[in-house]
C-alpha positions in Angstrom: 206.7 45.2 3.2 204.5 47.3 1.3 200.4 47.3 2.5 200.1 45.9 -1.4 202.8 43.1 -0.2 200.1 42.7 3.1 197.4 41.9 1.0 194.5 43.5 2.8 191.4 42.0 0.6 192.0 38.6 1.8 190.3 39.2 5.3 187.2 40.7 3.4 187.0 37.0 1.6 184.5 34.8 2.0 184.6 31.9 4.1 184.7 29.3 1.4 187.0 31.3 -1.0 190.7 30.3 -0.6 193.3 32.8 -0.4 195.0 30.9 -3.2 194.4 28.0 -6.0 196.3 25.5 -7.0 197.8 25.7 -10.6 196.0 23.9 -12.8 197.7 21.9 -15.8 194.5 21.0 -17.8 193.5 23.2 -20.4 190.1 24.8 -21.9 189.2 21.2 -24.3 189.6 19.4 -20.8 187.1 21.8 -18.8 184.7 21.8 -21.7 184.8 18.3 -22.1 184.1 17.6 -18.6 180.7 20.1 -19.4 179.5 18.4 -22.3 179.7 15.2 -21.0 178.5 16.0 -17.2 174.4 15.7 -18.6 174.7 15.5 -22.1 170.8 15.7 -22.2 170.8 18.6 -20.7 169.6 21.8 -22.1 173.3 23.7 -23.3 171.2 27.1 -24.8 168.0 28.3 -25.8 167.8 30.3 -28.7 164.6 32.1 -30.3 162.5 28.9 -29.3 164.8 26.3 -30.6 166.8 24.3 -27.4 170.0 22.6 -28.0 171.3 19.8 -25.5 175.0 19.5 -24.8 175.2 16.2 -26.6 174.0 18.1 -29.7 176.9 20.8 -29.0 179.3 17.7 -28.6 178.3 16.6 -31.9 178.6 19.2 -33.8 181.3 21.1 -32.1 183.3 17.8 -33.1 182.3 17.9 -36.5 182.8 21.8 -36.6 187.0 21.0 -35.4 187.2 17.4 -38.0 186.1 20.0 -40.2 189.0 22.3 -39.9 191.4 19.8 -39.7 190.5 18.6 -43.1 191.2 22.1 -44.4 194.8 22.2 -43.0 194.0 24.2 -40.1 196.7 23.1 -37.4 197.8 23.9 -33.9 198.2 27.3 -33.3 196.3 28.5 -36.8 193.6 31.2 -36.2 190.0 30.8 -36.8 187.7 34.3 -37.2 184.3 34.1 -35.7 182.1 36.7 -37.0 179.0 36.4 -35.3 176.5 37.6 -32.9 175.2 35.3 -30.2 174.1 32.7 -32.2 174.4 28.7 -31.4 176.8 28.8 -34.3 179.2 31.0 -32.3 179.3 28.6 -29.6 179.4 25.8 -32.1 182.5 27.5 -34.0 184.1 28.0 -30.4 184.2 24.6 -29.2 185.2 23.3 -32.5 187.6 25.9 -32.9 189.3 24.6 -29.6 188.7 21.1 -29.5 191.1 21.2 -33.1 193.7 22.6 -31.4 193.5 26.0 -33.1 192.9 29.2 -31.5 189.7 31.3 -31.5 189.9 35.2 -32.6 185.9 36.8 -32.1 185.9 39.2 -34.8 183.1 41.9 -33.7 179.9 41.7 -36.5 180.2 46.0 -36.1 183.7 46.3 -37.8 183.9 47.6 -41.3 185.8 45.8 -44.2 189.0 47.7 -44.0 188.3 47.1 -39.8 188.2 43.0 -41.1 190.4 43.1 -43.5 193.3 44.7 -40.9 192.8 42.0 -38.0 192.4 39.4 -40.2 195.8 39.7 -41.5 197.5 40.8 -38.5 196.2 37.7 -36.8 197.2 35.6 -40.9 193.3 33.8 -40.1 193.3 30.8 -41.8 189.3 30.4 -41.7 186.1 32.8 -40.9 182.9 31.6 -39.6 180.9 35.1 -40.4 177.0 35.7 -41.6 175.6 35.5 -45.0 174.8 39.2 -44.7 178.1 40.4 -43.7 179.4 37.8 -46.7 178.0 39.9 -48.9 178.3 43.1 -47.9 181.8 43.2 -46.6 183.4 40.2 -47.1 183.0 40.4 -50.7 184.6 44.0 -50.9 187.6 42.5 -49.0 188.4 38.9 -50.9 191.6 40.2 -52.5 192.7 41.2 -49.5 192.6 38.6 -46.8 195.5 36.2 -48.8 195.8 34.1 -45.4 192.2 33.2 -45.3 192.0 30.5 -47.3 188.5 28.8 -45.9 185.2 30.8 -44.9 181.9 29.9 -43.6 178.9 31.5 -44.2 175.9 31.2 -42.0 172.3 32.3 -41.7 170.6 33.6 -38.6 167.4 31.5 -39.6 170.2 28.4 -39.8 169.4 27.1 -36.6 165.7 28.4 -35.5 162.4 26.5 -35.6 161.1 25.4 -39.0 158.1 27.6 -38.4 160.4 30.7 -37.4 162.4 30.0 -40.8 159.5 29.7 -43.0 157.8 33.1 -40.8 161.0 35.5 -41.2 161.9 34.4 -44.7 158.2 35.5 -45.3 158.0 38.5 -43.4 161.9 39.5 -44.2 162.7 40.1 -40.6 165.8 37.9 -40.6 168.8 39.6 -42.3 170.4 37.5 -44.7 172.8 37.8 -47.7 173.7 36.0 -51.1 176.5 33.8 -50.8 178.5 33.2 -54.2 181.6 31.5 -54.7 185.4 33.6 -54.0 187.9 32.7 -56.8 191.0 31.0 -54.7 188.6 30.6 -51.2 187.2 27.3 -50.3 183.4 28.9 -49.4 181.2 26.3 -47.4 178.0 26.5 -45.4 178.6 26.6 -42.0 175.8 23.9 -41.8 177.0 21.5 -44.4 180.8 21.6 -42.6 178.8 20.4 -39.7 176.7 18.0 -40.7 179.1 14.7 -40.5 182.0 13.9 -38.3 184.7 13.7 -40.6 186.3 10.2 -38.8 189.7 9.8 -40.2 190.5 13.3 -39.5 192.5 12.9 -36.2 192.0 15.9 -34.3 195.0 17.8 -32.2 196.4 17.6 -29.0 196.4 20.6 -26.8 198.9 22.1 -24.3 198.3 24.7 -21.2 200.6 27.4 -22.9 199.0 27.4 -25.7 197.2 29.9 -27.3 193.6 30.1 -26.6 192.3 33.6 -27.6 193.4 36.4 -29.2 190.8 38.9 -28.2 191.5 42.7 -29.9 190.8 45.5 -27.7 190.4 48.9 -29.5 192.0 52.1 -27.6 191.8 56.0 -27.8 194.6 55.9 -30.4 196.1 53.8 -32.7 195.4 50.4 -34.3 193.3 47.5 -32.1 195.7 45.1 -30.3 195.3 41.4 -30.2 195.6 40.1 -26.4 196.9 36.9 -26.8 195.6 34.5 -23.8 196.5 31.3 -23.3 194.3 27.9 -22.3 196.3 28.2 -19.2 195.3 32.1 -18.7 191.5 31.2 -19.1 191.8 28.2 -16.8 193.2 29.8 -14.0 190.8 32.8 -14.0 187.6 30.6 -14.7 188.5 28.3 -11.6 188.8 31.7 -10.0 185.3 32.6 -11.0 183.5 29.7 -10.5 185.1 29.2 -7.0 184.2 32.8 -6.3 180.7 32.3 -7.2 180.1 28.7 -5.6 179.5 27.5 -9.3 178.4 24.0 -9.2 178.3 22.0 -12.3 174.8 21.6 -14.2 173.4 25.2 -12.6 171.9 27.6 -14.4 170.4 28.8 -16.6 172.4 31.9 -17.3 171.6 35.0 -19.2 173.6 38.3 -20.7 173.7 41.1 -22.7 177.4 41.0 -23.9 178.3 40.0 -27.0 180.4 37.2 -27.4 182.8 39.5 -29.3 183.6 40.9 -26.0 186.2 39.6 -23.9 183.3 39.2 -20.9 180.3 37.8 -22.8 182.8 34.9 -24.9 184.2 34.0 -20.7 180.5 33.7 -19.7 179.9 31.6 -22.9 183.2 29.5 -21.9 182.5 29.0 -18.2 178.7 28.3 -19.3 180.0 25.3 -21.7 182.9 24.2 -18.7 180.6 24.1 -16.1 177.1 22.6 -17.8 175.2 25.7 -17.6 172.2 26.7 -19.9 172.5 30.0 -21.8 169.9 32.0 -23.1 171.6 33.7 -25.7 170.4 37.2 -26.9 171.6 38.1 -30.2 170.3 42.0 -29.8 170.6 43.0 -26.0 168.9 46.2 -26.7 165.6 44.3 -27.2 164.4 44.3 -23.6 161.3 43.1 -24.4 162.7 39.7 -25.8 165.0 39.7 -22.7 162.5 39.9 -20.5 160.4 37.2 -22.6 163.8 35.2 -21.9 163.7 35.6 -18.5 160.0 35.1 -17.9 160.9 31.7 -19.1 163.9 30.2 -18.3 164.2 31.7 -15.0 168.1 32.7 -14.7 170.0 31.7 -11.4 172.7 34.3 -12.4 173.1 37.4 -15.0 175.6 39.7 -16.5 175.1 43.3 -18.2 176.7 46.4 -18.1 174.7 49.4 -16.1 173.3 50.9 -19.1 171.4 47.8 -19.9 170.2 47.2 -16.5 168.9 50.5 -16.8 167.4 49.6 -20.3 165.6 46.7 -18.5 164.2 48.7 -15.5 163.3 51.7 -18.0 161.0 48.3 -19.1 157.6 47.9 -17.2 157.9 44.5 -18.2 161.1 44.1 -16.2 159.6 44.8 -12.6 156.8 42.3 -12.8 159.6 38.8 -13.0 160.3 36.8 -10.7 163.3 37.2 -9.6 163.0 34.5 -6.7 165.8 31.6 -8.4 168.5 34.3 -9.5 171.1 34.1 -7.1 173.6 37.4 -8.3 173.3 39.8 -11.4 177.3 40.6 -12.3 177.9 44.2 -13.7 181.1 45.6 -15.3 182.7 47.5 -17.5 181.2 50.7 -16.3 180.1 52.5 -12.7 177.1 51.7 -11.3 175.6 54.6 -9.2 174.4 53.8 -5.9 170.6 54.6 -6.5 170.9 52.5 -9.9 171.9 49.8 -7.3 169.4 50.6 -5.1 166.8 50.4 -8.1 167.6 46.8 -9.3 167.9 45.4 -6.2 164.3 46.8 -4.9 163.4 44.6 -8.2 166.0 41.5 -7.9 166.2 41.3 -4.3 169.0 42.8 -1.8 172.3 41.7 -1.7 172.2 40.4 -5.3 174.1 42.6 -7.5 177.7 42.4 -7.6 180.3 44.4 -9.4 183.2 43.3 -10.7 186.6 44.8 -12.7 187.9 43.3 -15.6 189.8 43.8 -18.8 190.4 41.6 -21.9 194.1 41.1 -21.2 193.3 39.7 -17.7 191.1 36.9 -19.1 189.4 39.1 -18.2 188.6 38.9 -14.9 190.3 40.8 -11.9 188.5 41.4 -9.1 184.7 41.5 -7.5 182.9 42.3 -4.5 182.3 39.1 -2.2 179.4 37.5 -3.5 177.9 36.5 0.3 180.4 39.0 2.2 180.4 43.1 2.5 179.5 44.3 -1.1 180.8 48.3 -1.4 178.8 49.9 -3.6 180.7 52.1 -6.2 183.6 49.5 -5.2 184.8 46.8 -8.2 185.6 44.9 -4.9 188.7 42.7 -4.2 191.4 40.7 -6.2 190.6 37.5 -7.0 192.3 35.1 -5.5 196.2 34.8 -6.4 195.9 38.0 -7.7 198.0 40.8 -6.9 197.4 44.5 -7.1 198.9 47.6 -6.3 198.9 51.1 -7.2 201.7 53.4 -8.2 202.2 56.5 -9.2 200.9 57.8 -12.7 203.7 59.6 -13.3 207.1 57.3 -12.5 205.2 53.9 -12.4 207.4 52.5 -10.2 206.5 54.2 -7.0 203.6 52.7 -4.6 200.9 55.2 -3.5 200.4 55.4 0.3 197.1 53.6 1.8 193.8 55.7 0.5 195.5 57.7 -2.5 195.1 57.4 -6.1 197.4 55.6 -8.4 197.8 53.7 -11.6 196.4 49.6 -11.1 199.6 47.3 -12.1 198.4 43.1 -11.7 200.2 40.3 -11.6 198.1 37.1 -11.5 198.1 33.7 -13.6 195.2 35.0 -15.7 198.0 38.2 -17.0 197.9 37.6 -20.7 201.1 36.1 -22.8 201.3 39.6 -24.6 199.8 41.8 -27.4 200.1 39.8 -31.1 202.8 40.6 -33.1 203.2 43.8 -31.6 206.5 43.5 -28.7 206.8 47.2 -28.2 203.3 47.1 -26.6 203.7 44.2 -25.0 206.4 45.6 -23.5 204.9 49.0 -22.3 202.4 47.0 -20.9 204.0 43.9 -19.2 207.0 44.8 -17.1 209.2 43.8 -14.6 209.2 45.7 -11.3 210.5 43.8 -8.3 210.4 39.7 -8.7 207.5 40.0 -10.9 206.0 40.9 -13.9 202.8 43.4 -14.0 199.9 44.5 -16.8 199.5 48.3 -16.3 196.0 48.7 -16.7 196.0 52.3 -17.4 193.6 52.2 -14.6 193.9 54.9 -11.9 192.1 53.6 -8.5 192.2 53.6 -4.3 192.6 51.2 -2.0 190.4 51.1 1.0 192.0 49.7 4.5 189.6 46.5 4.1 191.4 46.2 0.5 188.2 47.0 -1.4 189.5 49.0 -4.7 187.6 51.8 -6.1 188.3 52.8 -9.8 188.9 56.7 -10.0 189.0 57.0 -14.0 191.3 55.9 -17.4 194.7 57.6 -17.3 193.6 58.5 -20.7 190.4 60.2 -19.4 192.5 62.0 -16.8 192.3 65.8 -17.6 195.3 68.5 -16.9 193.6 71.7 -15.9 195.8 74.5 -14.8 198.4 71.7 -13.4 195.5 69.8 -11.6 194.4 66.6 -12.2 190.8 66.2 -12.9 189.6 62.3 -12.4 186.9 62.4 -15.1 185.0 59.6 -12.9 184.6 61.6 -9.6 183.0 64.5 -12.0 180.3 61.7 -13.3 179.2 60.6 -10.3 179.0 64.3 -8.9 177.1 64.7 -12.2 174.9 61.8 -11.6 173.9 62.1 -8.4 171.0 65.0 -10.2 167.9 64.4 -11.0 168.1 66.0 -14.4 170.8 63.4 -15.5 170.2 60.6 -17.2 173.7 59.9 -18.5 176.6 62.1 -18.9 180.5 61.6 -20.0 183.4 64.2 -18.7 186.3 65.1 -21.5 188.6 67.1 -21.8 188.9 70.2 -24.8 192.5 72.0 -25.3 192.4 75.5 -24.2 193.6 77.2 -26.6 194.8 79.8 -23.9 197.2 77.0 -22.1 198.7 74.8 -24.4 199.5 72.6 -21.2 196.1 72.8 -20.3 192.3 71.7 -20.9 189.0 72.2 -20.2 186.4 70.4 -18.4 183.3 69.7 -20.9 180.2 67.9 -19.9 177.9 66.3 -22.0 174.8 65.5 -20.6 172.0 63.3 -21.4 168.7 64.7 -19.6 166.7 62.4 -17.7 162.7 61.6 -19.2 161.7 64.1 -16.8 164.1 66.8 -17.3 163.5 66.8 -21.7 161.6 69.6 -23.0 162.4 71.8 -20.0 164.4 74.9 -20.2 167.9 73.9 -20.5 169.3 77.3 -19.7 167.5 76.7 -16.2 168.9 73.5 -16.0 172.4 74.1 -16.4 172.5 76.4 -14.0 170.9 73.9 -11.6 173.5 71.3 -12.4 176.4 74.1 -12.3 175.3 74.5 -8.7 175.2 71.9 -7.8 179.1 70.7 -8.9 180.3 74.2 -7.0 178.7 72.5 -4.0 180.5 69.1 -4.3 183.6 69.6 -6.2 186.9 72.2 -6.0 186.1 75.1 -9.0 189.0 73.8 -11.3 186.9 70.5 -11.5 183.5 72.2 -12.3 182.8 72.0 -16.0 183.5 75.1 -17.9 180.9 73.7 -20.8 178.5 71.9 -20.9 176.5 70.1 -24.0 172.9 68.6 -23.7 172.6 65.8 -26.4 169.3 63.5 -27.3 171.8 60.6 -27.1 175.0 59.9 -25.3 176.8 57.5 -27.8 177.6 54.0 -26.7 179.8 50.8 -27.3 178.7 47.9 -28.6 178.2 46.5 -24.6 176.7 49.8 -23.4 180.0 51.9 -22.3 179.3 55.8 -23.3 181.8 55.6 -26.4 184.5 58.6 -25.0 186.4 58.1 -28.1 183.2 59.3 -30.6 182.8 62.0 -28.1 186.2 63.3 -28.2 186.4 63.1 -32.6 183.2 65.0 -32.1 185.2 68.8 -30.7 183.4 71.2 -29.9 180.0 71.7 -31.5 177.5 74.3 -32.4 175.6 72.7 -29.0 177.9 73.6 -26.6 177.2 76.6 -24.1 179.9 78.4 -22.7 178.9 78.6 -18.5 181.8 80.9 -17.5 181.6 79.1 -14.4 
């Protein structure tokens, strides 16, 4: 028996947390049906001053799904949702579900020809999108979308105060778009397909292997890939959550900054509506000043954001002056989080409170977190939830386990794993296979395993650099990076060197820290340089260096590596010999 097959992490549980949970045969309709009925006069989300109760969502969430069923949407047909966080996303979502169909979130950022390709490759038969992006892409793309047969257009200003309305349309500070008819499309206002319950519609039964969401997740190379995860794939990992986090039914109210076209901010949304809890919802996450506002008001028990946004919030004065005193844990993923950022928001938040956690869409998307009342390890993602399984092989063979403390690709197995990629079984493959009894999701991951069974994420096999036959963790570099005061932000990639085919080179680029701009960079760079020959071997000290205003990120706040790699080498970058 391997130390994997030993399953360390389970004595670093907490007390309540069982080591395993029972398979569940309900699906996603039965969980959010349990929510909107639990208080249905209870507040479901707050939006831009306008509250809606969960008997309101029930009612029109129901309309939403007779709706589609009168439009020939049927089991396993695909609806787009092309929104930001909006009460019509959630809206779309539970209606989407509740008529048996499954939900695609197609992100408001993509271009038409971005649309127009996962439309098709998912054959959408309807899309819930806004008025603005109506006109402006969806119009460029009507002749080719043949599948979509139904969309619905929708205002930001749809569902916000009468006073709000009036004030934006006035002022023009609400996007919005001109809606005309599409030759061949049945084109109706999202509000007017909500506005009745369409009775003798009957709507569809659901089953646990049925598809739930096909969530596309982009990639270094190549076309975006539809993760297809089934109501039984979200179940298991949101009783896996909410267990995890002592989630009691009717808490709240919750808060976060990702969108809902991202695998983690449509879970939140879904465990939100499962579990009775009040959202705030925050259509533009970069607006700290309206999150705070948010906040001030509504008091979150529990929050999620990436780093970056965390440190948008503190960078806020406004931020420092909540109270913190009812939020129970702030979640943060997707990226690290350095240990004096931790240190930051919890002198703000209050100790103890922040807790990391690793995820990825095709997991549901959650895999592990630190305990929320045990040992938290800073830097750590923490441990498998429970009835998950991880271990760590080698990058190179995939099939060998690394020894107790080394590096090595993440491989899962778990009941959240998803069913595969959508209409693509060659990637499903790559990524789903057998080894042993069971079937794993190589992550592309590359991580250690501590003795307590804590994991910590070293780097992206894809971010993993070659130099001179070495391998150079791109991750380590960052944090090495990080830990000066001159750095505000920084990303590690790699540049071919033109002298060793087989080899690259080590490039940072650097955003300065507010204290650090306008100084001389020259003197800088020689600071930071010393700085990494202190703490790292020489073939892992970068051998260029680029200061930019602006490291670019995703839509959630990751720095975008893939922008920074199509970018080459630039007229900024300084050659350091080092």
């Amino acid at each position: 028996m391997s130390i994997y097959d030993e399953r360390p992490w389970l004595k670093s549980y907490d007390p309540l947390v069982r080591h395993e949970l029972k398979p569940s045969e309900e699906t996603y309709v039965d969980l959010l049906m349990k929510g909107l009925n639990f208080r249905p006069e209870s507040s479901a989300f707050h939006f831009l001053g306008r509250t809606f109760t969960f008997r309101e969502l029930d009612r029109l969430s129901l309309a939403f799904a007779s709706f589609l069923r009168s439009q020939g949407c049927s089991p396993g047909d695909v609806v787009g949702i092309n929104l930001p966080n909006t009460p019509q996303y959630l809206i779309a979502l539970a209606g989407t579900f509740r008529a048996g169909c499954a939900a695609s979130e197609v992100s408001p950022l993509l271009t038409p020809k971005e649309m127009a390709y996962q439309l098709n490759d998912l054959k959408a038969k309807a899309l819930v999108t806004l008025d603005a992006i109506y006109e402006n892409r969806v119009q460029k793309i009507k002749n080719d979308i043949p599948s979509v047969g139904c969309i619905l257009p929708t205002g930001i200003a749809d569902f916000l105060p009468p006073y709000k309305r009036i004030l934006g349309k006035l002022l023009k500070k609400i996007p919005s778009g001109k809606v005309e008819p599409i030759t061949g499309k049945h084109v109706v206002p999202f509000k007017e397909a909500v506005s009745k319950h369409l009775s003798d519609v009957p709507l569809a039964s659901v089953k646990p292997d049925d598809t739930c969401v096909i969530q596309y997740t982009g990639g270094t190379t190549g076309m975006p890939k539809g993760a297809v995860l089934t109501h039984r794939n979200m179940v298991a990992n949101l009783y896996q959550v909410a267990e995890w986090l002592d989630l009691m039914m009717g808490g709240g109210p919750v808060c976060s900054g990702f969108p809902f076209f991202h695998q983690a901010g449509l879970y939140f949304g879904m465990i939100a509506m499962a579990w009775a809890y009040t959202q705030c919802l925050i259509p533009d996450p970069r607006n700290t000043k309206h999150m705070c506002k948010e906040i001030s008001a509504h008091r979150p028990s529990m929050m999620l954001h990436v780093p970056s946004l965390y440190q948008m919030l503190m960078d806020d004065p406004g931020f420092s002056r909540l109270d913190f005193s009812s939020c129970n844990v702030c979640l943060s993923g997707a990226s690290p989080f350095s240990k004096e950022a931790v240190a930051s928001l919890e002198a703000i938040v209050g100790k103890g409170k922040v807790v990391e956690l690793y995820g990825m869409t095709e997991a549901s998307p959650v895999i592990a977190m630190n305990p929320l009342k045990g040992t938290k390890k800073i830097g750590s993602v923490g441990l498998p939830v429970q009835g998950t399984l991880i271990k760590l092989v080698d990058v190179e063979t995939g099939t060998r386990e690394v020894p107790l403390g080394e590096e090595g690709e993440v491989i899962i197995s778990g009941p959240q794993i998803m069913k595969g990629y959508h209409g693509k079984p060659e990637e499903s493959a790559n990524s789903l296979r057998k080894l042993g009894d069971r079937t794993w999701l190589y992550t592309g991951d590359v991580a250690r395993m501590d003795e307590n069974g804590y994991f910590f994420l070293v780097d992206r096999t894809k971010d993993m650099l070659i130099v001179s036959g070495f391998k150079v963790f791109s991750r380590e570099v960052e944090e090495v990076l990080c830990e000066h005061r001159a750095v505000e932000l920084c990303a590690i990639i790699g540049i071919p060197n033109p002298e060793r085919p087989d080899s690259q080179i080590v490039k940072a680029v650097i955003q300065l820290s507010r204290d650090a701009q306008g100084k001389d960079h020259a003197k800088i760079e020689k600071e930071i340089l010393d700085h990494c020959r202190e703490n790292l071997t020489p073939y892992k000290v970068p051998k260029l260096i680029e200061f930019t205003d602006a490291i670019p990120l995703t839509a959630v706040g990751k720095v975008d590596k893939k922008v920074l790699r199509s970018a080459g080498a630039q007229d900024q970058i300084k050659k350091t010999g080092g």
